[in-house]
C-alpha positions as CSV (number, residue, x, y, z in Angstrom):
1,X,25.6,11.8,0.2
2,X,27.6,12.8,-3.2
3,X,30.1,9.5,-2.7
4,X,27.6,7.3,-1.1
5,X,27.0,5.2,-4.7
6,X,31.2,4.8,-4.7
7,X,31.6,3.6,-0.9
8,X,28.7,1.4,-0.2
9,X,27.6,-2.0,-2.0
10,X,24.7,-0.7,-3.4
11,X,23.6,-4.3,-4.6
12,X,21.0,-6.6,-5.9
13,X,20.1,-10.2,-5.9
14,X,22.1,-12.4,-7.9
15,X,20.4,-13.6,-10.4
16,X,18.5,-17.6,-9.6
17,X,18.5,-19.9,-13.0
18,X,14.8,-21.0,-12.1
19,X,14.1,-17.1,-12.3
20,X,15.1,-15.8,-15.7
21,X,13.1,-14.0,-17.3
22,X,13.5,-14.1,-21.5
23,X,14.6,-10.4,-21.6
24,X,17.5,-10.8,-18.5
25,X,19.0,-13.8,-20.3
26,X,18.8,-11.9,-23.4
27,X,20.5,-8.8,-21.8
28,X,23.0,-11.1,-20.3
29,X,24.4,-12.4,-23.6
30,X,23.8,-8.8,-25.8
31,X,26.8,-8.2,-22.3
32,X,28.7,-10.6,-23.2
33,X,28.8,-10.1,-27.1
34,X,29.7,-6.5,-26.0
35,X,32.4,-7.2,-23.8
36,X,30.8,-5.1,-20.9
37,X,31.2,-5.3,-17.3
38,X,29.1,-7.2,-15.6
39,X,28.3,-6.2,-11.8
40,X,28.6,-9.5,-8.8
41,X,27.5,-9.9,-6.0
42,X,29.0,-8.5,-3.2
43,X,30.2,-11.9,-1.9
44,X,31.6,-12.3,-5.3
45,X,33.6,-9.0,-4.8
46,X,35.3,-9.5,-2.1
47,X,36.4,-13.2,-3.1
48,X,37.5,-12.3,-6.3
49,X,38.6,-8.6,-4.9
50,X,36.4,-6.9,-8.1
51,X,33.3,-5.4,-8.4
52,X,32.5,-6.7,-12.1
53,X,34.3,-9.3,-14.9
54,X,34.4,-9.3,-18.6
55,X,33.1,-12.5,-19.3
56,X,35.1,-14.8,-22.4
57,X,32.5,-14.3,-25.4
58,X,32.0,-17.6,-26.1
59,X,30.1,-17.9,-23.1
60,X,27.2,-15.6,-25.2
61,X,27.3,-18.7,-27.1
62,X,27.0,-21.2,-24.3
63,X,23.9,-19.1,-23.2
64,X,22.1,-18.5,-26.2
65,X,22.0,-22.2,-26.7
66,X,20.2,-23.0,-23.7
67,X,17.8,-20.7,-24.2
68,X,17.2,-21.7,-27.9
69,X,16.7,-25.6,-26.1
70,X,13.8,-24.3,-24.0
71,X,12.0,-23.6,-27.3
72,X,10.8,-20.6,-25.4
73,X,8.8,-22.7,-22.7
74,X,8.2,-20.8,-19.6
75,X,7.7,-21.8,-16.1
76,X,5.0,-19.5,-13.9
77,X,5.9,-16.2,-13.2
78,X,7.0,-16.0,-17.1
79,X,10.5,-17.4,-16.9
80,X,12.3,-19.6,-18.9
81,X,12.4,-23.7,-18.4
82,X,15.8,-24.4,-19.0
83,X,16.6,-28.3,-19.3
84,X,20.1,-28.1,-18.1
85,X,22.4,-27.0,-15.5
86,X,24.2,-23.6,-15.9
87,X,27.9,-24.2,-16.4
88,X,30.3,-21.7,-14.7
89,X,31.1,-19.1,-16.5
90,X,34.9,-18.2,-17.5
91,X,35.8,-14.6,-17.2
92,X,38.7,-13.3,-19.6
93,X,40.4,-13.2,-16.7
94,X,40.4,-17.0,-16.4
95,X,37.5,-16.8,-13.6
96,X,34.6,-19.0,-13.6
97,X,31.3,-17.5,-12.4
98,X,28.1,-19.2,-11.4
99,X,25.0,-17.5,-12.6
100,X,23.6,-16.5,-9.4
101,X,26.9,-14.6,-8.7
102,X,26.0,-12.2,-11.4
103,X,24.1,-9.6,-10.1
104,X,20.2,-8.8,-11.3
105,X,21.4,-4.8,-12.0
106,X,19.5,-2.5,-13.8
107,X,21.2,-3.4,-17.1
108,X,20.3,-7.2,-17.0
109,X,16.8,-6.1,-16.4
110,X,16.8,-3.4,-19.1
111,X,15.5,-0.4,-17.4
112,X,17.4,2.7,-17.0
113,X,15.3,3.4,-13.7
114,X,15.3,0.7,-11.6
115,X,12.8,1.4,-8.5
116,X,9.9,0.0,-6.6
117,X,7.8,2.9,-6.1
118,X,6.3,1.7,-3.0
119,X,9.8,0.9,-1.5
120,X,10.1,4.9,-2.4
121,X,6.6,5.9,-0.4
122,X,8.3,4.0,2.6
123,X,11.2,5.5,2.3
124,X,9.9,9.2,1.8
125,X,7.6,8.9,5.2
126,X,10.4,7.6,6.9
127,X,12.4,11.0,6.1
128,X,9.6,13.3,6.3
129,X,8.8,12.1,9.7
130,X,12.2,12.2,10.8
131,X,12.3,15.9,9.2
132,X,9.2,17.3,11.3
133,X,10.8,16.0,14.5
134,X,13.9,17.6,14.3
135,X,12.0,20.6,13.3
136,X,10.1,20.8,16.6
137,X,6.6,19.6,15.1
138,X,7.4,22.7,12.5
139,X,5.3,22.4,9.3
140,X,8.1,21.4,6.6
141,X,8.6,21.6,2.5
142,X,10.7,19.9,-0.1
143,X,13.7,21.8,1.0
144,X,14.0,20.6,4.4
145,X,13.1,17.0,3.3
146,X,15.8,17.0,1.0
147,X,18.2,18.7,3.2
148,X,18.1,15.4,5.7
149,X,17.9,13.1,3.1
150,X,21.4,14.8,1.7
151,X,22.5,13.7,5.2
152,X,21.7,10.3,5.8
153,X,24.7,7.2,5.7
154,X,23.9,4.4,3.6
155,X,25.1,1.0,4.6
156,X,24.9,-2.4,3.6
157,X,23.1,-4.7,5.8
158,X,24.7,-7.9,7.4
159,X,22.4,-11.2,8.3
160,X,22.6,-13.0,12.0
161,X,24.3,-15.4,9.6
162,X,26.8,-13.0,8.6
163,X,25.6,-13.0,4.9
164,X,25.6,-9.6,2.9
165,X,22.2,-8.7,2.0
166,X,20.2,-7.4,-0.8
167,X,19.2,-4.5,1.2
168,X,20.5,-1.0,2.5
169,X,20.2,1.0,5.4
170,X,20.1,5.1,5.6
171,X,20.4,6.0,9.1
172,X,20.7,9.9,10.8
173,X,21.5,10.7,14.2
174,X,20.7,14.8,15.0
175,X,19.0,17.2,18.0
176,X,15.8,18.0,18.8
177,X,15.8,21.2,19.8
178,X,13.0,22.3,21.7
179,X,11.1,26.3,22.1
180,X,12.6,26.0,25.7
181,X,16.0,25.2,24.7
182,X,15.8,21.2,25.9
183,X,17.4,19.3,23.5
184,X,16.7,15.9,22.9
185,X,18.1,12.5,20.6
186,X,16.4,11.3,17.2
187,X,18.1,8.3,15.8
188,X,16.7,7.7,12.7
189,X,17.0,4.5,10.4
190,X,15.6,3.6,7.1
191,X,15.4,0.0,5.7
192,X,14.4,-1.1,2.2
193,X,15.5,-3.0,-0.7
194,X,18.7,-2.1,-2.1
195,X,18.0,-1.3,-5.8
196,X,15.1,1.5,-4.4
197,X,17.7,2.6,-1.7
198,X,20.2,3.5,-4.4
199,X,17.8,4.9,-6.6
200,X,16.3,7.0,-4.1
201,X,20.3,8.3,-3.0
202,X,20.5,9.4,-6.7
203,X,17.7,11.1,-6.7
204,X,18.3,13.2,-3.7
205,X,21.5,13.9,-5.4
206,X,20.3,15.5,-8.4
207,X,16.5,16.7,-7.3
208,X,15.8,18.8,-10.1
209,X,15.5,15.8,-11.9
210,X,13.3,13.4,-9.7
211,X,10.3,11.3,-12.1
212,X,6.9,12.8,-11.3
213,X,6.0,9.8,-9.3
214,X,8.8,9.7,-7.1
215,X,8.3,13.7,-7.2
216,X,4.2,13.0,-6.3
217,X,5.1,10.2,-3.5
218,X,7.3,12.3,-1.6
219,X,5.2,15.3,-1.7
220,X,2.5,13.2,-0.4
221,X,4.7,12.3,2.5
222,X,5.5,16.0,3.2
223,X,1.7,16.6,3.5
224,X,1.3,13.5,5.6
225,X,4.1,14.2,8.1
226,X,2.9,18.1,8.4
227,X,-1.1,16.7,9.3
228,X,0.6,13.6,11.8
229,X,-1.3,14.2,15.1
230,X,1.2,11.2,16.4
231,X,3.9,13.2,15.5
232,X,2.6,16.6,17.0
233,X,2.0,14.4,20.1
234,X,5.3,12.6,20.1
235,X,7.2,16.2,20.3
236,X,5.0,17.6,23.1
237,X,5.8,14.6,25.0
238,X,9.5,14.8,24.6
239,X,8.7,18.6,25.3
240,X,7.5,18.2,28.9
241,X,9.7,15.8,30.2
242,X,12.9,17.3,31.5
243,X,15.0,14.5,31.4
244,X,17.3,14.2,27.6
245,X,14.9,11.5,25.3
246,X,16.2,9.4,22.9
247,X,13.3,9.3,19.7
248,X,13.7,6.4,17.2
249,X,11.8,7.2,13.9
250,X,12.4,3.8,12.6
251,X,11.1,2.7,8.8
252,X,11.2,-0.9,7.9
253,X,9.4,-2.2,4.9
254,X,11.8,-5.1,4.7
255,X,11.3,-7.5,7.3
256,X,9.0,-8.4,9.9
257,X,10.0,-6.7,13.5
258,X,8.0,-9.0,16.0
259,X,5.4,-9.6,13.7
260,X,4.1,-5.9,13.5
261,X,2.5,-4.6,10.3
262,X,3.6,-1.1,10.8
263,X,6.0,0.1,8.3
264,X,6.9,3.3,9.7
265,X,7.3,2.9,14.2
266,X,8.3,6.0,16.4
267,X,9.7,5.1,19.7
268,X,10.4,7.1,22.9
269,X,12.4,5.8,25.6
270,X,12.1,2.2,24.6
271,X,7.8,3.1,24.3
272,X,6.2,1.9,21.0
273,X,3.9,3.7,19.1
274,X,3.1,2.4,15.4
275,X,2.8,4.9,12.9
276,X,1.7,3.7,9.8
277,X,1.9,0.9,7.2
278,X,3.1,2.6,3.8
279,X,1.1,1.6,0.9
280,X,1.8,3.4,-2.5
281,X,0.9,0.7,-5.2
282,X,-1.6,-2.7,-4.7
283,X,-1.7,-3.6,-0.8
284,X,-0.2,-7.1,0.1
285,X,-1.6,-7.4,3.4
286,X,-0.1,-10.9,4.3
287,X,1.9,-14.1,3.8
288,X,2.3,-17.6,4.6
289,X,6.0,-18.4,3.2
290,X,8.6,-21.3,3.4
291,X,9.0,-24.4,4.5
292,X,6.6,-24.6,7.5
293,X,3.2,-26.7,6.6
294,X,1.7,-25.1,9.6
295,X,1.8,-21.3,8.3
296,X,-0.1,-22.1,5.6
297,X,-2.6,-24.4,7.8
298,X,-3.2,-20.8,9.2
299,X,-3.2,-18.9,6.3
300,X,-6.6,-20.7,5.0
301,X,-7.7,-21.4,8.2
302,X,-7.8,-17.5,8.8
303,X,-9.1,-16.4,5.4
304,X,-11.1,-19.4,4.2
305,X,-12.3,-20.9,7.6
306,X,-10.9,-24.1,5.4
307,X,-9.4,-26.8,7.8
308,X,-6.5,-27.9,4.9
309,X,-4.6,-31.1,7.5
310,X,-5.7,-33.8,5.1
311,X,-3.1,-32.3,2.5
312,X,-0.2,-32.2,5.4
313,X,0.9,-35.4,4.3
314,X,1.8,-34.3,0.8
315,X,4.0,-31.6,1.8
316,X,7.3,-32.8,1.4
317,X,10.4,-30.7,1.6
318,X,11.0,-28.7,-1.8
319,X,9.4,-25.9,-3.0
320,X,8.1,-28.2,-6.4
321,X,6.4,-30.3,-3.7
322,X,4.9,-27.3,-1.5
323,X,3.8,-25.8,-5.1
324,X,1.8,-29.5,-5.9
325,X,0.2,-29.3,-2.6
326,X,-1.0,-26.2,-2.7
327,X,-2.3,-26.5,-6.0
328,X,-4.4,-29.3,-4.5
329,X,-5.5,-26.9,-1.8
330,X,-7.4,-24.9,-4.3
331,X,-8.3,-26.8,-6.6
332,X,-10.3,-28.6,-4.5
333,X,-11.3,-27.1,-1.3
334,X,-11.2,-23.2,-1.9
335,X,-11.9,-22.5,-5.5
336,X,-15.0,-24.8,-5.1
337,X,-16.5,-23.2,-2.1
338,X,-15.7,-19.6,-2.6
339,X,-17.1,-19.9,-5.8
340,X,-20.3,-22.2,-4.3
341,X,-20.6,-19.1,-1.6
342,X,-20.5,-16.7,-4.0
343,X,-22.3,-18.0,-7.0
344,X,-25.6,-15.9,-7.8
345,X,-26.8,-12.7,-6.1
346,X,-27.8,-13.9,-2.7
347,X,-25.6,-11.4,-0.1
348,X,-27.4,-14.1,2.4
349,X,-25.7,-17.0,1.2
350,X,-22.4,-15.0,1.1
351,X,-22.3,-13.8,5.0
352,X,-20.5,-16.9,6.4
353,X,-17.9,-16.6,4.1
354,X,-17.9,-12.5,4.4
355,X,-17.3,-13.4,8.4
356,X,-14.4,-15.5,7.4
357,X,-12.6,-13.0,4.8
358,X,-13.5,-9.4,6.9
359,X,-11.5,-11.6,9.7
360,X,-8.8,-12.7,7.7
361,X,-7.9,-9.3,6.0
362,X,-8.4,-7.5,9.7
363,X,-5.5,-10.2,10.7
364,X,-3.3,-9.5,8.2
365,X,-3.4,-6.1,8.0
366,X,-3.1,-5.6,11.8
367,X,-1.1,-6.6,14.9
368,X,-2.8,-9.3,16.7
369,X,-1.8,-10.1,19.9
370,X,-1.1,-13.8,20.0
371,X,-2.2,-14.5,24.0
372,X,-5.0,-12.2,23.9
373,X,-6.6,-12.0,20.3
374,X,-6.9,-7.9,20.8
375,X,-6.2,-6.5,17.4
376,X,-4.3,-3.2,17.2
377,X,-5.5,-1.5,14.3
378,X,-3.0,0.1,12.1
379,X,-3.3,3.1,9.6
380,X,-2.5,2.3,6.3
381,X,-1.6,5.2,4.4
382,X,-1.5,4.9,0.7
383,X,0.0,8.3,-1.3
384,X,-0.5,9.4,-4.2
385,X,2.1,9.7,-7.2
386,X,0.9,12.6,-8.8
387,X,2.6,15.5,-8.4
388,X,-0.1,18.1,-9.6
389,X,-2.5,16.7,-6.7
390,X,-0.3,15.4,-4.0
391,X,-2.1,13.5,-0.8
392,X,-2.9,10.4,0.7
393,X,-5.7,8.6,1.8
394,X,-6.2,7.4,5.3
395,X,-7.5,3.4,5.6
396,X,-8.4,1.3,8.6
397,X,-9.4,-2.0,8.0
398,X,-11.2,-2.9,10.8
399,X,-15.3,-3.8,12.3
400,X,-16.7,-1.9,9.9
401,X,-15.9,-4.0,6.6
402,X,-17.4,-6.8,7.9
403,X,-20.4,-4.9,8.0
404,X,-20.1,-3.5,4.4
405,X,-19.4,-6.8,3.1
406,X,-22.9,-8.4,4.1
407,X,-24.3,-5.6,2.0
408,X,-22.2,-6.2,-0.9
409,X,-22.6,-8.9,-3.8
410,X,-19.5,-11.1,-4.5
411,X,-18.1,-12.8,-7.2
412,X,-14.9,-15.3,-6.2
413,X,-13.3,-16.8,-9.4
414,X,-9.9,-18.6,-9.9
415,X,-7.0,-17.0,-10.9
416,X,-5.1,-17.5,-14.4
417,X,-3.0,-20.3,-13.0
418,X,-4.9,-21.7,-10.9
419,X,-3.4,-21.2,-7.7
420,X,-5.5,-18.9,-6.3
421,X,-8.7,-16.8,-5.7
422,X,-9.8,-13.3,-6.6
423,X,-12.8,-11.9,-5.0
424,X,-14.4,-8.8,-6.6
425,X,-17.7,-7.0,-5.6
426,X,-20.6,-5.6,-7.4
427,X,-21.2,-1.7,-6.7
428,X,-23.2,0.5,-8.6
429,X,-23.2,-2.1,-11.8
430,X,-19.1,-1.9,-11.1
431,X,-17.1,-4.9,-10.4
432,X,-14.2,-3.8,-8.6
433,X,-11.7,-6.3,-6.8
434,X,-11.8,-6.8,-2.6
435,X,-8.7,-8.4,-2.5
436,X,-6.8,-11.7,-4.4
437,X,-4.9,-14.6,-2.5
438,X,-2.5,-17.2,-4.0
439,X,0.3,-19.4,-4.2
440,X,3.5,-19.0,-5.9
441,X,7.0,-19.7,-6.2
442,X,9.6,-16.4,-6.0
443,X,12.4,-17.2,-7.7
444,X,14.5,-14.3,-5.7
445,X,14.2,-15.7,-2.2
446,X,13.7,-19.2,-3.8
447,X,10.9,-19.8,-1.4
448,X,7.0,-20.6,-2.1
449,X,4.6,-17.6,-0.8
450,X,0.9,-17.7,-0.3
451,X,-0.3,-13.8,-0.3
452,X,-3.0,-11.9,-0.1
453,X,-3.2,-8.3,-1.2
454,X,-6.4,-5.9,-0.9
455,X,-7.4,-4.2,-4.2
456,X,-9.9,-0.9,-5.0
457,X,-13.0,-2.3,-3.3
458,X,-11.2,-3.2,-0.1
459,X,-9.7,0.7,0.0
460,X,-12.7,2.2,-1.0
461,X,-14.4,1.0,2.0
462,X,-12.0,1.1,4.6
463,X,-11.2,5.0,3.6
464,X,-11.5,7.2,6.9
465,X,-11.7,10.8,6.7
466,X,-8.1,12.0,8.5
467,X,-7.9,15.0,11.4
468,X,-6.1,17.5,9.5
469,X,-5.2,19.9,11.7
470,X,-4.2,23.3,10.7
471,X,-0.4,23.4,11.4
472,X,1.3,26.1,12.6
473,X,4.8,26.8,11.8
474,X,7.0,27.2,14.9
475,X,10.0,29.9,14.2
476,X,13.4,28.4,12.4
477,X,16.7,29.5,11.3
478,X,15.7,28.0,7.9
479,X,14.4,30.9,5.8
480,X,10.5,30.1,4.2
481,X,10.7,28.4,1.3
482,X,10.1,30.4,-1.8
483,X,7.8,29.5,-5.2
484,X,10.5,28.9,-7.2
485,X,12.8,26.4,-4.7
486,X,9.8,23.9,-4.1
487,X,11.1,20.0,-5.0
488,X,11.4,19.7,-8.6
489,X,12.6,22.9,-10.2
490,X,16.3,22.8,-11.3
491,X,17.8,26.1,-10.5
492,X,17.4,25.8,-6.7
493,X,17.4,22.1,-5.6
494,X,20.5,20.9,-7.6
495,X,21.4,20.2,-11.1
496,X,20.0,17.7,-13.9
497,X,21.0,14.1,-13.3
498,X,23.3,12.9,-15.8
499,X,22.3,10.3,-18.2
């Protein structure tokens, strides 16, 4: 793991000119005027056979008089509405650079962290789950989890199309060894967004000096993996088979494996079982993104019960004419009647549209099976950061909401742009939101998303009460972990990072 930052592309997304933001622009040309490297992307690398440039500091110039033309005008999302095209940029190399070969690093975006910490909760679950298997279902600490993580090989990830992604890989292949002496495979393979990746590599590098929520997060996972009855259950069926099985402990919070919503899958022999879905900060449960008209004919057919095919024919092809469409969309069909449905205090009035939202947030935070209907329901673990009071909490969302909604007063309102709907419910003189749904355009995949994420109300009632078993250590060659060792003190678990 110590060289893993200097052998792999450890990368970003280049940087889009319809998704600066004031401060990355800024950053960029403070660069420039500096004559510091600036990082590429990893295409850019190997064309021009170097990882960064110096660019020619009259470029600073160039750039700090397109942003003075946009008079500070923003687009939504906050980021700058420049008039004109962005030149290439020379190098003082005699290069010329496009924008969106520049890499978004850390530096453009000003932070000398630069981590998603939910991208870190699905990363941690990933390792401790793969660390209690290959302990034989053994209860495990910080200083196991750490040891795998130390031994896990990064790699960039490569597109059907051949195209060098944003994202990394860490990947492990060990022994189960069994009380009997069997021995079986564990393949192990973690997949996340690059900038977390490298971020969470560093960290395991220098653990004495993890931030308490990164520290909270993966203690959290620890206590998760050690009270898993699925992984108990996964190792005692390994255990009594006699033939050598292959288990895949396989975390994905990237893309979308056959439409599953489980973030974190074990399987044996080719058999699924879904784990979890990680959750660490607000829950997006679903999307509806790109090009296709019919996903977002779902989308509100699912949530809303709104039929939206008389605004098919305004559709068009680019994202500004999805973002016009779907600006219609609520406007006038979904603010209007989820705020209609929800106007006063009559729960009566509100249960058709309850029926309609309970079904749509079941969907998408579940697997549905397309022929049948059956929903699969999936645990949705969301940890906690804090690393004075570690833990999760365990949330189904599933029959029962529907049936805690019809006792619950709602309030729907529009969002701040306009695009969208936020639905919040009164308990105990408390407004607290169920969930918000809307339509925007990401600049990083240059694609138009309509989401939904769950907020406190919708985890505070589908909370479940977890089987915590009492776990009892099986014997290891590791000695117990003492006091003093446990993740986060410097003297035992490695030395301070360097800033």
């Amino acid at each position: 793991m110590r060289n893993l930052i200097d052998i792999i592309q450890l990368a970003e997304a280049g940087l889009k000119p319809k998704g600066l933001k004031p401060d990355y622009i800024n950053n960029l040309i403070s660069m420039i005027r500096q004559k510091k490297s600036v990082l590429l992307i990893p295409k850019t690398q190997e064309k021009l056979g170097k990882e960064s440039v110096i660019f020619d500091p009259s470029m600073a110039d160039i750039l700090q008089a397109m942003v003075d033309d946009t008079q500070g005008k923003t687009i939504p999302g906050g980021y700058l509405d420049f008039k004109d095209k962005f030149p290439a940029l020379l190098t003082k190399d005699g290069d010329r650079i496009s924008i969106n070969s520049i890499e978004k690093s850390s530096e453009i975006k000003g932070k000398d962290l630069d981590y998603n910490i939910g991208d870190i909760g699905e990363i941690a679950l990933g390792v401790a789950a793969g660390t209690r298997f290959l302990k034989s279902a053994a209860e495990i600490n910080a200083r196991d989890f750490v040891k795998l993580a130390t031994k896990l090989t990064a790699s960039t990830v490569i597109s059907s199309k051949g195209k060098t992604l944003s994202s990394l890989e860490l990947s492990y292949t060990g022994k189960l060894v069994h009380s009997t002496g069997k021995q079986d495979n564990v393949v192990i393979s973690i997949l996340g967004p690059g900038r977390s990746i490298k971020e969470f590599v560093t960290f395991m590098q220098y653990p004495g000096d993890v931030p308490d929520d990164v520290k909270g997060t993966i203690l959290s996972a620890i206590q998760y993996a050690n009270e898993s009855r699925k992984i108990e259950a996964g190792v005692e069926q390994t255990a009594m088979n006699p033939e050598v099985n292959t288990i895949e402990i396989t975390c994905d919070g990237v893309s979308d494996q056959k439409g599953t919503k489980a973030d974190l899958v074990m399987t044996i022999d080719g058999q699924r079982i879904n784990l979890l879905s990680a959750k660490t900060g607000p829950s997006q449960l679903g999307q509806a993104s790109g090009h296709q008209w019919a996903k977002q004919q779902l989308f509100f057919q699912t949530v809303f019960g709104v039929d939206i095919s008389p605004y098919a024919k305004f559709w068009g092809t680019t994202n500004e004419q999805h973002l016009a469409t779907l600006q219609q969309v609520w406007t006038r069909m979904i603010i209007p009647k989820v705020s209609q449905l929800t106007g006063g205090n009559s729960v009566q009035k509100e249960k058709d549209l309850v029926r309609f939202i309970s079904n749509g947030l079941i969907r998408y935070s579940n697997n549905v099976d397309a022929t049948t209907g059956q929903v699969e329901t999936i645990d949705v673990v969301k940890l906690i950061t804090n690393p004075g009071g570690p833990g999760y909490d365990l949330l189904r969302i599933d029959s029962r909401l529907t049936d805690a909604l019809e006792k619950t007063d709602l309030v729907g309102e529009q969002t701040k742009n306009g695009s969208g709907i936020q639905v919040s419910g009164n308990v105990n003189g408390k407004k607290l939101l169920l969930f918000k749904a809307r339509s925007y355009f990401s600049p990083a995949g240059d694609v138009v998303r309509t989401i939904i994420e769950g907020g406190p109300l919708l985890d505070q009632l589908a909370v479940v009460t977890p089987d915590r078993p009492t776990v009892q250590a099986q014997p290891t060659a590791v000695p117990p972990i003492r006091e003093e060792e446990k993740l986060g003190t410097k003297a035992a678990l490695g030395r301070d990072r360097q800033r």
